[in-house]
SEZA-64425 format. One record per residue: residue in three letters; x, y, z of N, C-alpha, C in turn; residue number from 1. Coordinates in steps of 0.05 Angstrom, whole numbers, padded with zeros to 5 digits, always signed. Example, Ala and Ser with C-alpha at 12.3 -4.5 7.8 and 13.67 -1.06 7.14 Angstrom:
2
PT   res      npx      npy      npz     capx     capy     capz      cpx      cpy      cpz     n
PT   ALA   +00264   -00114   +00156   +00246   -00090   +00156   +00264   -00066   +00156     1
PT   SER   +00257   -00045   +00142   +00273   -00021   +00143   +00258   +00001   +00157     2
This chain:
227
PT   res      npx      npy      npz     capx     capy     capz      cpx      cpy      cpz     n
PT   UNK   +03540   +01694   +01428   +03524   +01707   +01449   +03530   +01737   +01450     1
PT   UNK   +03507   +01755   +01459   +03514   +01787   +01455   +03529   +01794   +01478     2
PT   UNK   +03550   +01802   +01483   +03564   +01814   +01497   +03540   +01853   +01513     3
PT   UNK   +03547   +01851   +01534   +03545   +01876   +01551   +03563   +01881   +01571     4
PT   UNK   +03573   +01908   +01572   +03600   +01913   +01582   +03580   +01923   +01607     5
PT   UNK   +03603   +01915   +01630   +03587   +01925   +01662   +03615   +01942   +01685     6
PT   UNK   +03608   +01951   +01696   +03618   +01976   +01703   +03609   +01968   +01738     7
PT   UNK   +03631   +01962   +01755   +03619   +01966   +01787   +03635   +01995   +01794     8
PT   UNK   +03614   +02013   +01795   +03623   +02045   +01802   +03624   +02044   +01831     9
PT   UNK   +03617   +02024   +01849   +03628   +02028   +01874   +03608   +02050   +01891    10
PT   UNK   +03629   +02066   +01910   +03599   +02080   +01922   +03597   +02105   +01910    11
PT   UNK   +03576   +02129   +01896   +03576   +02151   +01881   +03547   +02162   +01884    12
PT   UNK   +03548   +02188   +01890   +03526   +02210   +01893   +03506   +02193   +01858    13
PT   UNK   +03479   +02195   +01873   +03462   +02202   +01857   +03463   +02211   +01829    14
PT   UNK   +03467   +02235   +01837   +03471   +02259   +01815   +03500   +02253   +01791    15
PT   UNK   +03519   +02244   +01811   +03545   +02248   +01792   +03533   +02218   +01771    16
PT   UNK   +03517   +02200   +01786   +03512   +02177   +01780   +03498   +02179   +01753    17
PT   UNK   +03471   +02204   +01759   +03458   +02202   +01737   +03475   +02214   +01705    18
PT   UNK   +03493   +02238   +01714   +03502   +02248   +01697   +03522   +02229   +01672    19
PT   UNK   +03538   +02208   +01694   +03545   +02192   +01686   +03530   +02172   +01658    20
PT   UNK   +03499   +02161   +01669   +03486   +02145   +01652   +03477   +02161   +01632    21
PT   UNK   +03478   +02185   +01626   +03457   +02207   +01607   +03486   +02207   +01577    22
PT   UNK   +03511   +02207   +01606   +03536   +02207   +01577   +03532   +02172   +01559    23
PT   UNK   +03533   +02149   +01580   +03535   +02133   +01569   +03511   +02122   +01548    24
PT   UNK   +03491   +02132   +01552   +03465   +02136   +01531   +03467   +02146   +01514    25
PT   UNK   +03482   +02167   +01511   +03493   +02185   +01489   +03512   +02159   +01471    26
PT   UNK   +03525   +02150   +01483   +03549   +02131   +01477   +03539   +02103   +01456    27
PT   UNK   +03521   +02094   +01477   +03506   +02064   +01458   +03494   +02077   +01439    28
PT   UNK   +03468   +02098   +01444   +03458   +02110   +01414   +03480   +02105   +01385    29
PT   UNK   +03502   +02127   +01398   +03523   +02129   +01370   +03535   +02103   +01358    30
PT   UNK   +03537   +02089   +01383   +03554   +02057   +01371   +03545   +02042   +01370    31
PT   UNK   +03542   +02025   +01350   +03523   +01997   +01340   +03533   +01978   +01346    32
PT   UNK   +03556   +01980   +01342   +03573   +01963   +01358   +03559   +01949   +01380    33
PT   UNK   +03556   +01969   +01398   +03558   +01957   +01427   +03533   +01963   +01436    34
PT   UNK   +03511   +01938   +01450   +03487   +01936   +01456   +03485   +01951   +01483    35
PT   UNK   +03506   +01959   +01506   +03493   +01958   +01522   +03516   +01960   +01556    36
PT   UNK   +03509   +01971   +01566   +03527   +01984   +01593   +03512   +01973   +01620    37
PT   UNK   +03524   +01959   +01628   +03509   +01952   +01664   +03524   +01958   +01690    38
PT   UNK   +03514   +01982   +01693   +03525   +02001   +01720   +03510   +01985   +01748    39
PT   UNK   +03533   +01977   +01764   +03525   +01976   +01788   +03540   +01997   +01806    40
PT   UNK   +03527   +02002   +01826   +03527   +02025   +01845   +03512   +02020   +01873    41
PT   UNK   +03530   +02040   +01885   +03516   +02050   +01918   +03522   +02070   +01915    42
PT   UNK   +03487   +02085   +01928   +03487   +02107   +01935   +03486   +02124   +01969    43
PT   UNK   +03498   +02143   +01967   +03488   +02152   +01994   +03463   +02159   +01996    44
PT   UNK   +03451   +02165   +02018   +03427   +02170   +02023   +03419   +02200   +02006    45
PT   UNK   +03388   +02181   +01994   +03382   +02209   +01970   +03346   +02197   +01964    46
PT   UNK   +03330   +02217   +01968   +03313   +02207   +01954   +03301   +02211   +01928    47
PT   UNK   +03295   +02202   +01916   +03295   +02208   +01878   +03257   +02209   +01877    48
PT   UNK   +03247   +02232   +01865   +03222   +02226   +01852   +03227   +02232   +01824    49
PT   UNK   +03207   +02216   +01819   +03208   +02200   +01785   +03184   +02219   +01780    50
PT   UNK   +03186   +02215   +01750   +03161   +02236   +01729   +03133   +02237   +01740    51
PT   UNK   +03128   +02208   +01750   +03097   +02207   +01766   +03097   +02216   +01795    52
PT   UNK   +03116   +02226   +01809   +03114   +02223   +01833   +03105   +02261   +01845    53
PT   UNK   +03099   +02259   +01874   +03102   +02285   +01877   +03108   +02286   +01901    54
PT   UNK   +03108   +02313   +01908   +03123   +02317   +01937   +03106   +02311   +01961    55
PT   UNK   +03084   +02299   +01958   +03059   +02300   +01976   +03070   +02272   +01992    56
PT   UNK   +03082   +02259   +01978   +03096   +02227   +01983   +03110   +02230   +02005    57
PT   UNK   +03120   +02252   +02012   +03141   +02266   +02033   +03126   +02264   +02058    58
PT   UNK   +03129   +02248   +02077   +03121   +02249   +02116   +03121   +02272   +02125    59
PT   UNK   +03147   +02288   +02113   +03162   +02304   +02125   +03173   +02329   +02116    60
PT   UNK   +03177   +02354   +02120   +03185   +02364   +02096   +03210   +02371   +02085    61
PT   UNK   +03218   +02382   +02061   +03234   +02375   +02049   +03264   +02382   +02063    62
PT   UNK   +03266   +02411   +02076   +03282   +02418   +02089   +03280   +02397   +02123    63
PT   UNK   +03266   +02381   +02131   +03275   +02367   +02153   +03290   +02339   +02142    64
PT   UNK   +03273   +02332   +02116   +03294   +02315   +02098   +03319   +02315   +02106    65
PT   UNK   +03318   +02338   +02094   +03357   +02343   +02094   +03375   +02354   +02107    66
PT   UNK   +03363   +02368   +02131   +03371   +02360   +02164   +03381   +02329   +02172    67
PT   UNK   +03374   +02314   +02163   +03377   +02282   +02155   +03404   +02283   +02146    68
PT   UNK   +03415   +02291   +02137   +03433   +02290   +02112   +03426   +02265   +02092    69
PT   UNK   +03397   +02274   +02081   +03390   +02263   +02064   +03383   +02276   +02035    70
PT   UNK   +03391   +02279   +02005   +03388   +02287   +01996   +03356   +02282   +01972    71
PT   UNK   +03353   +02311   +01971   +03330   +02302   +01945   +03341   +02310   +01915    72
PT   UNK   +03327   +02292   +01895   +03332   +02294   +01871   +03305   +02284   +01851    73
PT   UNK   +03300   +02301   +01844   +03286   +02297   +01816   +03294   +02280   +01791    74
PT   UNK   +03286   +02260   +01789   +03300   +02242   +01762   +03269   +02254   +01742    75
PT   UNK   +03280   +02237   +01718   +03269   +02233   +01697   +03261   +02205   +01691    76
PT   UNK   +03266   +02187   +01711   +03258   +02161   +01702   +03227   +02156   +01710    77
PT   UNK   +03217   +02133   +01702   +03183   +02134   +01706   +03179   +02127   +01734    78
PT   UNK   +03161   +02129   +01745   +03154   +02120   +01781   +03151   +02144   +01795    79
PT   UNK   +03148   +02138   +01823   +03141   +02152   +01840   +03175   +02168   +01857    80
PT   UNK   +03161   +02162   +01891   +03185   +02165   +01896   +03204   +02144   +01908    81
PT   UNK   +03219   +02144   +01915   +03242   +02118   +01919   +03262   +02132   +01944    82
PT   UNK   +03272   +02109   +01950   +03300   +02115   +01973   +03322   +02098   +01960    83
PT   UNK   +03348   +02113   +01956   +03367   +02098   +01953   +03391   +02109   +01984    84
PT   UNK   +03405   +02085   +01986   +03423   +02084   +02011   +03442   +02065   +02012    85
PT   UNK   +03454   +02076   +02032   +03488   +02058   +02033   +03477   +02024   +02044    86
PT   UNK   +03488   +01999   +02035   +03471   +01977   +02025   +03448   +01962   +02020    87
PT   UNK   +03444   +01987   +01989   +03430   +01978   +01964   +03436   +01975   +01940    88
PT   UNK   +03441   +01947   +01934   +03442   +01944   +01903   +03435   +01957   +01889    89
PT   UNK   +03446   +01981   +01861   +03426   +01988   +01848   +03440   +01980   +01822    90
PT   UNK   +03428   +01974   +01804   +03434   +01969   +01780   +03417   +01993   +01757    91
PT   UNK   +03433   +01996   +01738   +03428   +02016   +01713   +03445   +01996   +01688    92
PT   UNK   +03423   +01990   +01675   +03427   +01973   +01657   +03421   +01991   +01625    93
PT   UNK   +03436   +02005   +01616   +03445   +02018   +01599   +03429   +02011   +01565    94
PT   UNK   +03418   +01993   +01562   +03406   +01968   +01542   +03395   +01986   +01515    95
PT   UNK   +03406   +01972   +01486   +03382   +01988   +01469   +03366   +01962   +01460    96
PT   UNK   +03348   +01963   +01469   +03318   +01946   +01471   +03319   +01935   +01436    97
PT   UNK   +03333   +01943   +01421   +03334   +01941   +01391   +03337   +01912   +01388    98
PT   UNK   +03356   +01911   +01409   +03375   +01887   +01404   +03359   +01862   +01419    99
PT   UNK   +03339   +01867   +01435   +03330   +01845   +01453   +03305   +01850   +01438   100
PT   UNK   +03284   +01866   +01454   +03255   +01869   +01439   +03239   +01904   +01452   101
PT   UNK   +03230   +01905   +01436   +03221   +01941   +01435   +03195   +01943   +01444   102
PT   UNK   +03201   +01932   +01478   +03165   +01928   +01483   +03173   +01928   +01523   103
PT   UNK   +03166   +01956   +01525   +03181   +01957   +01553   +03171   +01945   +01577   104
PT   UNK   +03143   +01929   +01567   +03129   +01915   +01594   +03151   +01887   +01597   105
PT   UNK   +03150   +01886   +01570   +03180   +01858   +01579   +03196   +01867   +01590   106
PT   UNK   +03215   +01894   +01583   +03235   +01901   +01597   +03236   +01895   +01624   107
PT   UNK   +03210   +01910   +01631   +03211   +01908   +01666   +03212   +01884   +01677   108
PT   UNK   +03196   +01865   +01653   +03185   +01843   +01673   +03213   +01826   +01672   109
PT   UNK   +03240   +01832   +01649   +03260   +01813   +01655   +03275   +01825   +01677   110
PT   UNK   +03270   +01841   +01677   +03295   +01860   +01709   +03283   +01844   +01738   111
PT   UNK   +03249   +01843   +01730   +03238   +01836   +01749   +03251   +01798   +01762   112
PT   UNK   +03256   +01789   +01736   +03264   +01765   +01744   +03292   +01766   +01749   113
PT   UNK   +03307   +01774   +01739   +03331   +01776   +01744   +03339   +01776   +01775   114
PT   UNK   +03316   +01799   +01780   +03325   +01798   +01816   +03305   +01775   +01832   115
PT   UNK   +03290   +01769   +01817   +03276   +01744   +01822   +03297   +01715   +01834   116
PT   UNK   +03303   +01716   +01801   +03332   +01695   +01800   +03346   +01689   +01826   117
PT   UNK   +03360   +01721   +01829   +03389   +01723   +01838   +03388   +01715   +01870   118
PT   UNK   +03355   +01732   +01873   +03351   +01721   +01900   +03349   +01691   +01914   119
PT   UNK   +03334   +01679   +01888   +03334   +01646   +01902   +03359   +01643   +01911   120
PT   UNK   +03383   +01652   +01907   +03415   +01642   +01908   +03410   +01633   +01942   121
PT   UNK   +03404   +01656   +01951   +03400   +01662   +01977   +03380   +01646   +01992   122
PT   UNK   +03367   +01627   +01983   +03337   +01615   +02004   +03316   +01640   +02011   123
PT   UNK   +03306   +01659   +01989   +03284   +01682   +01988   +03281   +01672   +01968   124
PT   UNK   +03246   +01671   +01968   +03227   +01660   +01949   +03221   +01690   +01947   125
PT   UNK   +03219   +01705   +01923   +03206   +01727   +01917   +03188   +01732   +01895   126
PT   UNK   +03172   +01741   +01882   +03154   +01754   +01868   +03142   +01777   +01865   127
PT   UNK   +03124   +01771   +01844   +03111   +01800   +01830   +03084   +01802   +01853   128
PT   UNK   +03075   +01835   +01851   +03052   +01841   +01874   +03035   +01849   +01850   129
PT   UNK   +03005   +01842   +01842   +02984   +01857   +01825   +02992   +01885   +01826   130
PT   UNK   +02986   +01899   +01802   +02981   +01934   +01801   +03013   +01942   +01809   131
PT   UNK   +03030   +01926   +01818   +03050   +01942   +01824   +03076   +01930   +01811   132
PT   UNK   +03093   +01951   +01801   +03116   +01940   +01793   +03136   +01931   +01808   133
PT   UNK   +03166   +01915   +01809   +03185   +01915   +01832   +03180   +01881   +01834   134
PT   UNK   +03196   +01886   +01852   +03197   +01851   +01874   +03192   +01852   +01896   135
PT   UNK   +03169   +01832   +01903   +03165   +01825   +01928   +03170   +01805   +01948   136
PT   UNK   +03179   +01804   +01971   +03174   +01781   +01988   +03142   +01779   +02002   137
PT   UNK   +03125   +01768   +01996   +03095   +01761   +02006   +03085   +01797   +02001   138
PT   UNK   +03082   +01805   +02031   +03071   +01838   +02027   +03096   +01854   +02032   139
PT   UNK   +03121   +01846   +02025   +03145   +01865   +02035   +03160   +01874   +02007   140
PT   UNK   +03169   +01901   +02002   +03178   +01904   +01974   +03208   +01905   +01976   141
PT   UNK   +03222   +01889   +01961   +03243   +01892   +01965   +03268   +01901   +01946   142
PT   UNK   +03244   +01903   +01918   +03263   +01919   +01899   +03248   +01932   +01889   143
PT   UNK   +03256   +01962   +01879   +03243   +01979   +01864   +03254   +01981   +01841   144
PT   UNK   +03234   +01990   +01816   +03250   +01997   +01790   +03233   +02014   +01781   145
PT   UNK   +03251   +02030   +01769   +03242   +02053   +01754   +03262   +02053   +01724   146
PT   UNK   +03249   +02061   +01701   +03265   +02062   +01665   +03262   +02093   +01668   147
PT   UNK   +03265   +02096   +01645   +03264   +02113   +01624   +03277   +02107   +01606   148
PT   UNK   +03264   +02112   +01573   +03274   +02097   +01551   +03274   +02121   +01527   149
PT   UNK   +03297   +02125   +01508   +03301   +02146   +01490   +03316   +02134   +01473   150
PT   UNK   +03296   +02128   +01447   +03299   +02107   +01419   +03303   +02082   +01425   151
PT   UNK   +03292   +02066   +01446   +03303   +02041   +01453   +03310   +02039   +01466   152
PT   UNK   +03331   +02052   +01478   +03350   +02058   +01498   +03349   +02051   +01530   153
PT   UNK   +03348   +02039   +01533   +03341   +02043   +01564   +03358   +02048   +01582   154
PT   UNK   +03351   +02072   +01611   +03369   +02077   +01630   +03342   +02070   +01646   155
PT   UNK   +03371   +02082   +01677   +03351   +02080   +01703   +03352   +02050   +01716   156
PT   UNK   +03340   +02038   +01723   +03330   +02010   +01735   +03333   +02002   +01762   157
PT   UNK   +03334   +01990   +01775   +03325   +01979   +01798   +03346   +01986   +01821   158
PT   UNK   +03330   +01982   +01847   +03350   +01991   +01877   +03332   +01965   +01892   159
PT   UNK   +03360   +01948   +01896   +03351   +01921   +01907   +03367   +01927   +01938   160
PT   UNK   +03341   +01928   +01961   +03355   +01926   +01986   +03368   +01900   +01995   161
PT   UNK   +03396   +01913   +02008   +03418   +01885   +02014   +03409   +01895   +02051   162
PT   UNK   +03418   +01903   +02049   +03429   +01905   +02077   +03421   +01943   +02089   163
PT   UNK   +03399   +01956   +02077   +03389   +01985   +02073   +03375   +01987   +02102   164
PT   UNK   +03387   +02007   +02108   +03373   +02023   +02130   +03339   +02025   +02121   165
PT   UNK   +03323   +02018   +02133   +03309   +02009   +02121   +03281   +02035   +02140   166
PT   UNK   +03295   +02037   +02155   +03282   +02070   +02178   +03269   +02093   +02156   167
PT   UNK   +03293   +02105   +02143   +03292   +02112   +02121   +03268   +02121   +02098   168
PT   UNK   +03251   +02092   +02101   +03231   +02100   +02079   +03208   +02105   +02102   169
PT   UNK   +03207   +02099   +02119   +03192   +02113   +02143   +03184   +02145   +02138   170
PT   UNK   +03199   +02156   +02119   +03201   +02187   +02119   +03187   +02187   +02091   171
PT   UNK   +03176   +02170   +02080   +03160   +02174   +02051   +03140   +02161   +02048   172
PT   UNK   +03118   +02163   +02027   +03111   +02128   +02022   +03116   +02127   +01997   173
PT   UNK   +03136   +02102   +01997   +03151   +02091   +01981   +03141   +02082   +01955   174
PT   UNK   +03148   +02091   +01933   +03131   +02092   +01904   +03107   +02096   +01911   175
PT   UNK   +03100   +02114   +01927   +03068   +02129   +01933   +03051   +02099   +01946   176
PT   UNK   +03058   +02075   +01952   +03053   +02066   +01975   +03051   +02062   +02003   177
PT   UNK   +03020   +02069   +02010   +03015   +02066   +02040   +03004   +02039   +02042   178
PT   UNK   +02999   +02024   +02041   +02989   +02007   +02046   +03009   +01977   +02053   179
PT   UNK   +03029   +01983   +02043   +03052   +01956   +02043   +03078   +01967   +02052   180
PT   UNK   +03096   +01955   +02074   +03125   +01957   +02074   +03145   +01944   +02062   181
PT   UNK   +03172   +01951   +02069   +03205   +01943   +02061   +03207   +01927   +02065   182
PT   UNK   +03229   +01908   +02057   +03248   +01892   +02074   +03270   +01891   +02051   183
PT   UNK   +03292   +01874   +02067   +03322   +01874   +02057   +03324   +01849   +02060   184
PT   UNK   +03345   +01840   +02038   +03366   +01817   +02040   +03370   +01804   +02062   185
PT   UNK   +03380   +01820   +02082   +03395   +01819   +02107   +03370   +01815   +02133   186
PT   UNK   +03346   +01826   +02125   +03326   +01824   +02146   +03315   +01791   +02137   187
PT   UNK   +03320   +01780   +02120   +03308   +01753   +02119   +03330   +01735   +02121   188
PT   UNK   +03355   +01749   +02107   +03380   +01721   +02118   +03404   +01743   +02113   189
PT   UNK   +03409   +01743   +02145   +03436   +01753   +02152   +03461   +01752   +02141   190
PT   UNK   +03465   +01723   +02133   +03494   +01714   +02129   +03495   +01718   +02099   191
PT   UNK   +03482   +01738   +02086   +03491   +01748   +02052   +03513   +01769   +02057   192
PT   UNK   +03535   +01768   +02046   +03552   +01790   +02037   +03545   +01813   +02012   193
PT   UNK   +03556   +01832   +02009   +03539   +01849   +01993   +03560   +01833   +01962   194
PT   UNK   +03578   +01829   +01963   +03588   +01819   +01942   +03576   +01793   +01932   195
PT   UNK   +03565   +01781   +01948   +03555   +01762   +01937   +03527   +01766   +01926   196
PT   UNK   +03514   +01788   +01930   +03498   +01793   +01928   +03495   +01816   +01892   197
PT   UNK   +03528   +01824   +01883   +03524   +01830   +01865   +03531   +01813   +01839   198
PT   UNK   +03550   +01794   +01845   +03550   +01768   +01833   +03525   +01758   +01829   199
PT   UNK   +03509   +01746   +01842   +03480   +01745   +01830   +03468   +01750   +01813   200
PT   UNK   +03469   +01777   +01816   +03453   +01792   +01805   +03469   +01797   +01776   201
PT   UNK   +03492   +01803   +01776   +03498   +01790   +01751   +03499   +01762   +01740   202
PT   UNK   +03501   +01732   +01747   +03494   +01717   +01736   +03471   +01713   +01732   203
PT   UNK   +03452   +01723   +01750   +03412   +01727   +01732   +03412   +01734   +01719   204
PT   UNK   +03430   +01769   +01709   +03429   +01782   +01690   +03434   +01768   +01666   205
PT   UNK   +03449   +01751   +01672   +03460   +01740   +01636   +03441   +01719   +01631   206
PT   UNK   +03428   +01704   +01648   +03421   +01685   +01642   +03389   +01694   +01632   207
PT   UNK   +03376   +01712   +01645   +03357   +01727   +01640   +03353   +01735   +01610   208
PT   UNK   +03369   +01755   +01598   +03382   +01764   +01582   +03396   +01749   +01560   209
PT   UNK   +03410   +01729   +01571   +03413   +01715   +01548   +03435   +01731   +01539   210
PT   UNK   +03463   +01739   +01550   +03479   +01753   +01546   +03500   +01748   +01562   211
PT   UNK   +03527   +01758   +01552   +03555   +01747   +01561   +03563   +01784   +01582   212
PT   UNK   +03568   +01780   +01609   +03572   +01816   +01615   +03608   +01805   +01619   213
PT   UNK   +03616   +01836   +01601   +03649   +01837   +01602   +03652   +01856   +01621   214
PT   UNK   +03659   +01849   +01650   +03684   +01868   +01657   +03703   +01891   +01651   215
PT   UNK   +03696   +01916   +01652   +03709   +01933   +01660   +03718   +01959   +01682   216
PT   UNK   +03725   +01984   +01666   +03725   +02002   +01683   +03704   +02024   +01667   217
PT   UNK   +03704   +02040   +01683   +03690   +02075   +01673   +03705   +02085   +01653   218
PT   UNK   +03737   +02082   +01661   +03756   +02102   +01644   +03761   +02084   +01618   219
PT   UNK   +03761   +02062   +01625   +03760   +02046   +01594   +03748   +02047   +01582   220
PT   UNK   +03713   +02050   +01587   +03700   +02059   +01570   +03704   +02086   +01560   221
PT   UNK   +03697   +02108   +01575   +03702   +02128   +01568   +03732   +02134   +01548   222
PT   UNK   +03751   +02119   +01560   +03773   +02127   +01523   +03765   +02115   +01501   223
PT   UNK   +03743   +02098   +01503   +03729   +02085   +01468   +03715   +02111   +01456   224
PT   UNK   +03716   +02136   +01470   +03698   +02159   +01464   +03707   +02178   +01467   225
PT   UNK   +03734   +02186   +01473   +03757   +02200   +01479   +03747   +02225   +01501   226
PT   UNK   +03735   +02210   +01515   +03724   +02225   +01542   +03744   +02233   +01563   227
């Protein structure tokens, strides 16, 4: 079975976050070795627009944003705009598509199950919404994903609300939707812990995937690269 090494980075800015995945992209490219890095993370409050998105998405404007102490950031991954916040799952699954298949509508659609999966754990029946990417509960979205892919490669991926202030996206519309709201983990069943909630999400992942995830640290990886 293919091995993918996974990484819980705990709670970390956005930014140091992304800089982080752009090195480890650099990293799988060079080594054949190794298929593939699965970053989990929390972020503090930040909102991210993606390559399609624009500032018009904004309720509010940018400087009352961040009167908020909320930060903005420009990614490079595909989508609109997004909220990430202190408990939300987010996963960055590091992947070179070489090794699975080179066809990114699958990509999404296995992330999509994955959190599909992890949720049944819980008694949430979730699914896909027409025209739109992510996971839904009926008309409520409860995970977003956004890629970006360079030779195969995939970074970026999904922010699954656990337990997210959920006020928050009140100040956007969320991947440029007006028409549908949020919900969380925690707004349909209380009694989830966030750890159990990333356990899940890694045993969907493997099972999804079809892959063994090894346990480590950041700095372990990083001395395979004398970082």
């Amino acid at each position: 079975m293919k091995k993918v090494l996974t990484v819980n980075l705990g709670r970390m800015k956005y930014g140091e976050a992304y800089e982080l995945q752009k090195e480890l992209l650099d990293y799988v490219l060079n080594n054949e070795e190794l298929i593939g890095i699965f970053l989990l993370v929390e972020h503090p409050p930040v909102f991210t627009i993606g390559k399609s998105g624009t500032y018009k998405d904004f309720l509010y404007s940018v400087e009352e944003i961040k009167e908020k102490g909320i930060e903005v950031y420009e990614s490079d991954r595909g989508g609109k705009i997004t909220y990430h916040g202190l408990g939300q799952v987010v996963g960055y699954p590091i992947l070179d598509l070489k090794e699975f298949k080179k066809d990114l509508h699958w990509y999404v659609h296995q992330i999509e199950e994955t959190i599909i999966g992890s949720l049944k754990a819980f008694g949430i029946t979730a699914g896909r919404k027409d025209k739109y990417i992510g996971v839904w509960v009926e008309n409520e979205k409860i995970c977003a994903i956004g890629i970006r892919m360079k030779k195969w490669v995939a970074m970026h991926g999904f922010a699954l609300n656990y337990n997210t202030n959920l006020e928050d996206f009140h100040l956007i519309n969320p991947c440029g939707i007006t028409e549908f709201s949020v919900t969380s983990i925690n707004e349909i069943n209380p009694n989830v812990e966030y750890n159990q909630v990333t356990e899940e999400v890694k045993k969907s992942f493997q099972k999804i995937f079809n892959v063994e995830l090894v346990e480590t640290t950041i700095n372990e990886v990083r001395d395979c690269y004398g970082k």
